[in-house]
N, C-alpha and C positions, 0 to 999 in steps of 0.2 A: 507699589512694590513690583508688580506684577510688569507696568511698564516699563522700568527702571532693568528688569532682566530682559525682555523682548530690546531694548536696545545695547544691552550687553551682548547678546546674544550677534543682535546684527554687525555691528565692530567685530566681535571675533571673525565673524562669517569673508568682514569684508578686507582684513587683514588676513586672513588664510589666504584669499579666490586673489591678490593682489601682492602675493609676495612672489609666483613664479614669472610677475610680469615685469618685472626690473632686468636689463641686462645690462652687466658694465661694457662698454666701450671701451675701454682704457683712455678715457678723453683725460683723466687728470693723473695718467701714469706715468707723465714724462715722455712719453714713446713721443719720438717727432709726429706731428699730423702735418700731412698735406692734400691741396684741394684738389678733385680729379678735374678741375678745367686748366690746368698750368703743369707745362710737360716736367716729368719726375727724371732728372737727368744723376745716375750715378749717387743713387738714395741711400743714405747710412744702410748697416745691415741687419736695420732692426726699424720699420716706421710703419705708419696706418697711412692707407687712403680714405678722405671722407668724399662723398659722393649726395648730390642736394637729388633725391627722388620721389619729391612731391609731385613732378607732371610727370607724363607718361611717357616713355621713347628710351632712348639708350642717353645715358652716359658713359663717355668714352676718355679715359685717360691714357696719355701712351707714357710708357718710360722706358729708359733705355738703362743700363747696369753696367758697370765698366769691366770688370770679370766675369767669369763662369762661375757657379756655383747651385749649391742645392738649397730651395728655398722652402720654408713651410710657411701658408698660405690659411689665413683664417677669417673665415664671414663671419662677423662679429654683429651683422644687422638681420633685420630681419629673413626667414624663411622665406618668405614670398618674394624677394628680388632673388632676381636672376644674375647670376654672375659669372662671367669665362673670362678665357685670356684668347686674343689672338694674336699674330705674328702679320709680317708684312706681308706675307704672302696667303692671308687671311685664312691660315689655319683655324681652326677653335680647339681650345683644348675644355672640357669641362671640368670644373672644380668642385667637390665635394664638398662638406662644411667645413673639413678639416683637408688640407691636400698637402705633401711634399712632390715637389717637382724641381728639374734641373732645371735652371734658365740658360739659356748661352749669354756672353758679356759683350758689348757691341750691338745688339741689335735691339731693333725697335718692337716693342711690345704694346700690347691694345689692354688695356684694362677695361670690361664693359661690362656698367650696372644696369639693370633693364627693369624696371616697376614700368607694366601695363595697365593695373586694375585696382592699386590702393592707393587711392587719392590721401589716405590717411596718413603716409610714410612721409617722412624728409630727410633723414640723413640714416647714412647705409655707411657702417664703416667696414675694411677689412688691412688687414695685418697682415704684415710679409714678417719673416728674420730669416735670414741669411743662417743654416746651418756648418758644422766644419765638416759634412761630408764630403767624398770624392765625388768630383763633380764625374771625371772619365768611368768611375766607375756604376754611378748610379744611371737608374731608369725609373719612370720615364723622363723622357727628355721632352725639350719643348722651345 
């Protein structure tokens, strides 16, 4: 009897320590996914980038938007990669986990996921949608 609760015991233990470790992706929500090795030209105004970062360096997706507009911007993968945007003129902008920002439409944008040190990772998603804010009026811009 006494074993019979020591392994109830450990289930409960191991079903607690393993439920904040699930994070949906929205991989089965419909949202378009696209891969960040294949350029993102004029992407609905709602999709995920998925990014493979099991080795270490940068990956790099560009996409270009065919309007202006205000976009909300979400790391949906792990804290430990690194993720910015830059522009052709190789600004960075940094991203928060959660960010709104203006894009301009026409121009070339850098998507880039950086895992240096967890060989454990492979795929890094993050989520754009196009909001109906005023693009002229909003800040920041980028």
């Amino acid at each position: 009897m006494k074993a019979i609760r020591i392994v109830l015991v450990l289930m409960a233990a191991a079903v607690l320590l393993t439920q904040g470790c699930y994070k949906n992706d929205g991989v089965d929500s419909g949202i378009p996914l696209f891969p960040y090795n294949k350029p993102l030209l004029f992407p609905p105004d709602t999709f995920m980038v998925v990014f493979n970062v099991a080795t270490n360096g940068d990956k790099i997706a560009e996409m270009s938007l065919d309007t202006a507009g205000v976009w909300f911007i979400e790391k949906l993968g792990d804290g430990r990669v690194n993720f910015t945007l830059a522009n052709e003129q190789l600004e960075v902008y940094y991203l928060n986990a959660r960010d709104t920002v203006a894009l301009e439409g026409g121009r070339l944008y850098y998507l880039i996921a950086n895992n240096n040190n967890h060989p454990e990772l492979n795929n890094y998603f993050v989520s754009f949608t196009k909001l109906g804010l005023n693009y002229a009026e909003f800040e920041p811009k980028f």
